[in-house]
C-alpha positions in Angstrom: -7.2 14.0 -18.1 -4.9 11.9 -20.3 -5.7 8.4 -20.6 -2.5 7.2 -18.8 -3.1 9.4 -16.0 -6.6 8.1 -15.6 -5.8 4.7 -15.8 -2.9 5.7 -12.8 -5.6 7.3 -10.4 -8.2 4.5 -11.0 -4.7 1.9 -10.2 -4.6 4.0 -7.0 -8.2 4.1 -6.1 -7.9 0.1 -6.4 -4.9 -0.3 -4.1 -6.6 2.5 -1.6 -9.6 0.2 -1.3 -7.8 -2.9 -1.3 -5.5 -1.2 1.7 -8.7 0.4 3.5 -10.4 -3.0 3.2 -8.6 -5.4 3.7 -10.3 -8.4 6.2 -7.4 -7.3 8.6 -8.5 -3.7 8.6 -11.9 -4.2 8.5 -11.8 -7.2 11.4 -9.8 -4.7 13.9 -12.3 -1.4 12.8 -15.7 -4.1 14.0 -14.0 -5.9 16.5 -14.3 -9.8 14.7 -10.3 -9.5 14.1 -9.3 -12.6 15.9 -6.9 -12.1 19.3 -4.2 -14.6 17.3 -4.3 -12.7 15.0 -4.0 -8.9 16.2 -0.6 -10.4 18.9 0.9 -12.0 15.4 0.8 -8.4 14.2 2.2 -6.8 17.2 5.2 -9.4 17.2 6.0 -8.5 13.9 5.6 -5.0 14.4 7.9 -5.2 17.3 10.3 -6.8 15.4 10.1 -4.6 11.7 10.7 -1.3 14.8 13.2 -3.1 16.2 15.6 -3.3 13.0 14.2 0.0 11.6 15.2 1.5 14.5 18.8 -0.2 14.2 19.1 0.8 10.5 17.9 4.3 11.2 21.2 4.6 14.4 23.2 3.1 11.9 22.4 5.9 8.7 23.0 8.5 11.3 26.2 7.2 12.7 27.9 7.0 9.0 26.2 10.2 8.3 29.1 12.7 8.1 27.2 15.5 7.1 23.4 15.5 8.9 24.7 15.7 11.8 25.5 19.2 11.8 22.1 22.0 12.6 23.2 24.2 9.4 22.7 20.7 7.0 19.5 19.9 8.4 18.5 23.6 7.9 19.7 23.5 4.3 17.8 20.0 3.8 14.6 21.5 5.3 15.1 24.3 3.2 15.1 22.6 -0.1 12.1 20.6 0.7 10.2 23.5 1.3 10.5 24.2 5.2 11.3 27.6 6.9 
C-alpha cells in the first residue's frame, strides 16, 4: 500500500473512533448520557429535519428535469441501478 494511502486509512480509522466514541455516543449506548442532554439533541435534530426537509421541496420544485420517471431511470442507471 502506498504511503499516502496508508496514512489516508489510518486518518479514517482515527475519525471512525473519534465518531464511534465520542462521550455522546458512548453516554446514550450505557445509559449515563444525561436527559438535558439527549432533548438538546432532539431539538436540534428537529430543527436540522425541519430545513433539510424544506431545502430538499425546494431542489425538487426548481428541478425541471427529475421530475420525470424516464430521468430518474437514466440517473439510477448511471449509478449502477437496474
Amino acid at each position: 500500500m502506498a504511503a499516502a494511502s496508508r496514512i489516508g486509512a489510518e486518518r479514517q480509522q482515527e475519525d471512525w473512533q473519534g465518531y464511534t466514541h465520542h462521550p455522546f455516543v458512548e453516554g446514550l449506548r450505557d445509559g449515563t448520557l444525561p436527559r438535558r442532554c439527549f432533548v438538546s439533541y432532539l431539538i436540534q435534530d428537529y430543527v436540522f429535519l425541519v430545513h433539510f426537509a424544506r431545502a430538499w421541496s425546494m431542489a425538487v420544485v426548481k428541478s425541471e428535469t427529475l421530475g420525470r420517471d424516464e430521468d430518474l431511470r437514466h440517473h439510477g442507471r448511471c449509478a449502477g441501478q437496474s
